[in-house]
N, C-alpha and C positions, 0 to 999 in steps of 0.2 A: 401734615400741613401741605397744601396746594402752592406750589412755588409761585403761581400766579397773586396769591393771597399778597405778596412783600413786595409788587407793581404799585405806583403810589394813586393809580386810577384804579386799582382794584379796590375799594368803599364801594364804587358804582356797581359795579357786578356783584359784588357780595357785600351784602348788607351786614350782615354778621357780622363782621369788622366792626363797625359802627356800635352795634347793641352790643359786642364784648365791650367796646371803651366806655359805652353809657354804662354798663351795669357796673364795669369798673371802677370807673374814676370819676361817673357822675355825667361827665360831656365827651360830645365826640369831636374825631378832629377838626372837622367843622366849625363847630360852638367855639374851639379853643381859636382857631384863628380869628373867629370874632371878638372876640376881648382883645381892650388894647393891653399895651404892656405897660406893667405897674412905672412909676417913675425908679431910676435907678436900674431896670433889668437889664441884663449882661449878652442876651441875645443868645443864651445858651441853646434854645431849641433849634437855630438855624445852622450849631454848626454841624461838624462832621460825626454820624454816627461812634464813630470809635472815640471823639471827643467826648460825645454824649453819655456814651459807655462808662468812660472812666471817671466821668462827673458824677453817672449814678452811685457808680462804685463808692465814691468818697462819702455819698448823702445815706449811703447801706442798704442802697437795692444792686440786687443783681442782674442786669437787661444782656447778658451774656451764653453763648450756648457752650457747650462743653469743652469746645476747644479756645475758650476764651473770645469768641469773636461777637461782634452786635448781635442781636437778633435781626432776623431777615424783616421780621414786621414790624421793627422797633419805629419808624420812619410814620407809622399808625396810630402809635401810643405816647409817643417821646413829649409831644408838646403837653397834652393832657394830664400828662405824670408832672411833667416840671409845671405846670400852673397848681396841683392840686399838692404836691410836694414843696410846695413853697406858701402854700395858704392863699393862692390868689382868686383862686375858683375848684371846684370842682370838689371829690373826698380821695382819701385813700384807703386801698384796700389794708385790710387783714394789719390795721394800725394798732399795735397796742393800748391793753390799755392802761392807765398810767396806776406806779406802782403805789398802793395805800398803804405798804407794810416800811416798816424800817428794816433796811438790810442790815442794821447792825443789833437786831432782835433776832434775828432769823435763827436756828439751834444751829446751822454751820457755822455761823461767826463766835456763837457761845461758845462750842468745840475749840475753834481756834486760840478762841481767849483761853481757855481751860488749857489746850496743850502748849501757849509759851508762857503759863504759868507756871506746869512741872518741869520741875528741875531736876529731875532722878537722874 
């Protein structure tokens, strides 16, 4: 990644930015500033990255590099993710899909049943 890419005027020089958040999340940062905010929002996209971080953390995304810190591009993605992670606009990526089975049919939980049944 181009260090310039995580400048918050870099959308205008590299477009890409832009088409990774559309193909992403639906809109880009643009779009996302356009929309207003739902009644009740907490103003969580404006605060500080490493807030933003650890807000993801608790929602179970990871926007973190190796060494635990923001990503450098997050500043790109952050608003778009919390509008579409919260169902106000946009989708999300690689969202499961929801589960049709019963986890208490599954043969590992049979197993389980079976083993604190024996008593040997």
């Amino acid at each position: 990644m181009k260090p310039a890419f995580a400048d918050p005027e870099a959308r205008r020089e590299f477009p890409e930015i832009d088409q990774l958040a559309r193909d992403t999340f639906g809109l880009t940062a643009d779009e996302a500033a356009q929309i207003p905010d739902p009644e009740g929002w907490d103003g969580i996209d404006i605060k500080s990255m490493r807030d933003q971080a650890d807000q993801f953390e608790r929602e179970g995304w990871d926007v973190t590099d190796d060494k635990r810190r923001p990503l450098r591009i997050l500043g790109h993605f952050s608003h778009p993710l919390w509008l579409a992670l919260r169902g106000v606009a946009g989708t999300l990526p690689f969202a499961p899909e929801p589960d049709a089975t019963d986890p208490a049919l599954t043969s590992l939980a049979a197993e389980a049943k079976a083993f604190q049944r024996d008593k040997r």
